[in-house]
N, C-alpha and C positions, 0 to 999 in steps of 0.2 A: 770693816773690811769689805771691799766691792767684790760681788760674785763673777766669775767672768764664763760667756756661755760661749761656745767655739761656734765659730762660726757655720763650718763643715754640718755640725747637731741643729742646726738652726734650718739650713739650706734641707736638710732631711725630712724637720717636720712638717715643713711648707709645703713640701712635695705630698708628704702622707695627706697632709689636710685638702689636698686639690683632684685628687683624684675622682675623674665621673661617675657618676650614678648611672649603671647598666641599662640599656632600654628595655622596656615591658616586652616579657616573652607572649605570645600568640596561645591564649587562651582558646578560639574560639573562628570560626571564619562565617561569616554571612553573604548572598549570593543576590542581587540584586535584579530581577527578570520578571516580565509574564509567566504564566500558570499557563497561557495559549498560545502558541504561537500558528501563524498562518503558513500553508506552504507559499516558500517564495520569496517571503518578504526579506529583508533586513532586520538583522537583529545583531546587539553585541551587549553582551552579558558584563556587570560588574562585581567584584567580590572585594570582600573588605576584610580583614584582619582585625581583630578586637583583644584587648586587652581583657583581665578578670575583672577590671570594675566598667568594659562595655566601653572602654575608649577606640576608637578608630585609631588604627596605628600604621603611618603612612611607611612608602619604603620596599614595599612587599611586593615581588612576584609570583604568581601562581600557576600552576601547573592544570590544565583543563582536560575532562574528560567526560566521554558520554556512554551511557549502556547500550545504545542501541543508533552508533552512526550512522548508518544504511536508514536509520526513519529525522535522526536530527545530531547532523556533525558542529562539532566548536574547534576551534583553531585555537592557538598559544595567544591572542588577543584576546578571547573570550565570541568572536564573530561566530553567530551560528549559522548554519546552509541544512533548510526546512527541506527535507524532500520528499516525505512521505505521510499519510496519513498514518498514525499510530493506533497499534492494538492496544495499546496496555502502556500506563507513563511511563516516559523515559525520564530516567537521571543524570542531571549534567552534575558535574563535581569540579568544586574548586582546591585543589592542594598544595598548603605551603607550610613548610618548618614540620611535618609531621602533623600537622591537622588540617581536615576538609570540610566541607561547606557542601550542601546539596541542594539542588531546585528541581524538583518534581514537572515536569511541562506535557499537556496532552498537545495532539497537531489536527489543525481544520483546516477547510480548502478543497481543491478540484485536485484530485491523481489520475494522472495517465499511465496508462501501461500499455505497450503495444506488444504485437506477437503475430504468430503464425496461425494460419487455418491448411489443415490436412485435407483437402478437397475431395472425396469418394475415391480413397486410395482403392487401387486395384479393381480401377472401372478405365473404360477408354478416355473418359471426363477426367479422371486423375490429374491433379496442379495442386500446384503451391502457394496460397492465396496469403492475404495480408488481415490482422485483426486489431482491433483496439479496443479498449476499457476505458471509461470515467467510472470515477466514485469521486463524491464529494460529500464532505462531512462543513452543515452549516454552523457557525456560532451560538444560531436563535433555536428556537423549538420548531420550527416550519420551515418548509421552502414554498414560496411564492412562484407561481406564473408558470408557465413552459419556458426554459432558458437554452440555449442555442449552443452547442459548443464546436468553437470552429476551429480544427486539425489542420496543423501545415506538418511536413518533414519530406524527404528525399522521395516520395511514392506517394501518388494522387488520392491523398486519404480525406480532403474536404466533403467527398460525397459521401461519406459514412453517415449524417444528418445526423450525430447524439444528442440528445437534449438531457436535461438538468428539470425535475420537477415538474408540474407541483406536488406536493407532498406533506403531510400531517406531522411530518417526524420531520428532523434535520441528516435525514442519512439516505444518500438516491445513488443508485447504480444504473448504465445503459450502457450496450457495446453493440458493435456491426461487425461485419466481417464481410469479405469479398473476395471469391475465389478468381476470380476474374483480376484483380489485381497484386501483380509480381509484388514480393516482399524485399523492400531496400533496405539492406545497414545504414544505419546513423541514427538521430537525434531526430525526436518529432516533439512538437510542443502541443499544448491544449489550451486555449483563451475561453472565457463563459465570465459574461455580468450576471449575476445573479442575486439578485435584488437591490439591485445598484452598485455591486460593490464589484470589481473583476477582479477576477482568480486566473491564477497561470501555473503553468504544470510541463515540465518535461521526462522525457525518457528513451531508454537508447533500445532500436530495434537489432534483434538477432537474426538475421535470416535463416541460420544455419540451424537455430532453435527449433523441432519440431514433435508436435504430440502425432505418437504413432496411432494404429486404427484398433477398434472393438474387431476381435478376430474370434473368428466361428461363429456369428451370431446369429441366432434366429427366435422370431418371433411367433407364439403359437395360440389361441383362442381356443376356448371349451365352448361358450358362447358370445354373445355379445357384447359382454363386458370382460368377463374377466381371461385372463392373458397370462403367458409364462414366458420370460428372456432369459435366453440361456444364451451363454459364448464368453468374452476374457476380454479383462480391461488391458489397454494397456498401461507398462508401468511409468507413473506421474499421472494420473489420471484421477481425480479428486472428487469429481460429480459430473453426473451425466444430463440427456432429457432423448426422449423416443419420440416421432412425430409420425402417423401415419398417411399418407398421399391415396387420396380415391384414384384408382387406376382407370375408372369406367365414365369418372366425371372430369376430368381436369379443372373444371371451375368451379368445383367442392372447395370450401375452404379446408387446409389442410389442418390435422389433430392434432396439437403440439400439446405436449403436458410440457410441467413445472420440471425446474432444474432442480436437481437434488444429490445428492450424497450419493456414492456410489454403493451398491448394497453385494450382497455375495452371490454369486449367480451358483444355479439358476435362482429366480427367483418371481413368486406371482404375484400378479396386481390386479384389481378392479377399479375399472373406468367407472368414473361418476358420468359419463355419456356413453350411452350404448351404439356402437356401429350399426350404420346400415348394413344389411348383405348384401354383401360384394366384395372384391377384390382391390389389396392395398398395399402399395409399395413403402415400406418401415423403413426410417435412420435411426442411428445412432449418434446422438452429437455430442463426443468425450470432450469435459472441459480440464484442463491443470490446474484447476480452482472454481470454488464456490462461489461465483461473482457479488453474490447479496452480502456474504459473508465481511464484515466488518471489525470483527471480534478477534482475527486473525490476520495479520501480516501480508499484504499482498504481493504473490513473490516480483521477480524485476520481469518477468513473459508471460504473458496472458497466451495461451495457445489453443488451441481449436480441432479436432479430427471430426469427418463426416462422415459416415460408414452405413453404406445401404445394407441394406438385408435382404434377404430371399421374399419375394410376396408373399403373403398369407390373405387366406380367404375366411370369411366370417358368413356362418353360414346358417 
């Protein structure tokens, strides 16, 4: 007796037996980049998708993001745009299907910052001058040579003269300032080779941006070293430095100590050089940051106030 199989049961198990094998779900993501990236350059990040057993699994879009875009932005391509020297690594992140991918990147290179100088508010000389910052952070252990850094933007800022090194370490700060020149809005660049290799750097000046002045200040001597300054920072004010002018000599080189942290007034100090006696006209010059400071984020204005004080005599 012949069996007979319908057709219809046939057409069904053909179907059962052809059905696809699901694609490998996303295990795992890996991020394909430098550990350093340079300000300025070009860069575009890749990420890969991996299976459990570490196969590459094409098909995949991802979703891009960074900790800290203000020092290193990535776009929906993975293109990064370096703008800042970094305090502390940033995290770029890769995310698709519910898993991500991370790449840890520090940043080196020449940073500009431009900004304001409060020129002896509340003197006849009172103006609103222009200022700039480099920092540059090298790749090597050294910086080589005197290095030149030459400023263009909308206000005649080539005559600032910054240079770049030399230096024992890979980490060099210099900045100018010039009350004499009007502060323009827009976009200033910074160019410097330094040690064959050129760095570039932009950033956008605020005009409107300004550090107010050290108010009530005054300067006082017991004798020839040691000294008490009393008076009020003002607020955004991060570190200071005090210079004293021979009033009896004008071709006295003048006394400028070290920039430093703002401390709580009043407060005393003793000079590692003792005054002549005589008569000396004191500033105060409040900065919005710690310029040596590298350990910390430097904000987007570099700003400046200059603040005479009353003579003192050392006697």
């Amino acid at each position: 007796m012949k069996t007979f199989i319908p057709i219809l049961g046939l057409s069904l198990l053909l179907a059962a037996c052809s059905t696809p094998t699901p694609p490998p779900t996303t295990a795992s993501i890996s991020i394909d980049g430098p550990a350093t990236l340079k300000i300025g350059e070009d860069k575009t990040l890749t990420a890969s998708a991996k299976s459990n057993s570490g196969a590459v699994l094409s098909g995949h879009a991802f979703t891009w993001t960074s900790s800290a875009p203000n020092v290193v932005d990535v776009d929906a391509s993975g293109k990064l745009t370096v703008k800042r020297l970094s305090a502390s690594p940033v995290t770029l992140t890769a995310t698709d299907n519910g898993k991500s991918g991370t790449l840890s990147v520090t940043t080196y290179g020449l940073e500009l910052t431009m900004g304001t100088i409060n020129y002896l508010p509340g003197t006849t000389d009172a103006r609103i001058g222009t200022a700039a910052l480099v920092k540059f952070r090298g790749p090597g252990n050294s910086i080589g040579r005197t290095n030149a850094v030459q400023l263009t933007g909308p206000a005649d800022v080539n005559v600032f003269n910054l240079e770049i090194g030399p230096f024992t370490t890979n980490e060099y700060y210099s900045f100018n300032y010039a009350g004499s020149i009007k502060p323009v809005s827009g976009s200033y660049s910074a160019t410097a080779t330094i040690d064959g290799v050129t760095y570039t750097s932009s950033n956008i000046l605020n005009s409107a941006s300004v550090l107010g002045a050290f108010k009530n200040g005054k300067i006082q001597f017991t004798n020839s070293k040691d000294y008490t300054i009393s008076g009020e920072f003002s607020s955004g004010t991060k570190s200071f430095r005090e210079s004293f002018y021979n009033t009896t000599d004008p071709t006295a080189d003048p006394i400028i100590f070290k920039i430093d942290a703002i401390p709580d007034l009043p407060v005393s100090y003793t000079s590692s050089v003792a005054l002549s006696k005589t008569t000396y006209s004191p500033y105060i010059d409040s900065f919005n940051l710690l310029p040596e400071d590298f350990a910390t984020l430097t904000p987007e204005a570099f700003n400046i106030s200059i603040t005479s004080l009353p003579d003192f005599a050392v006697n």
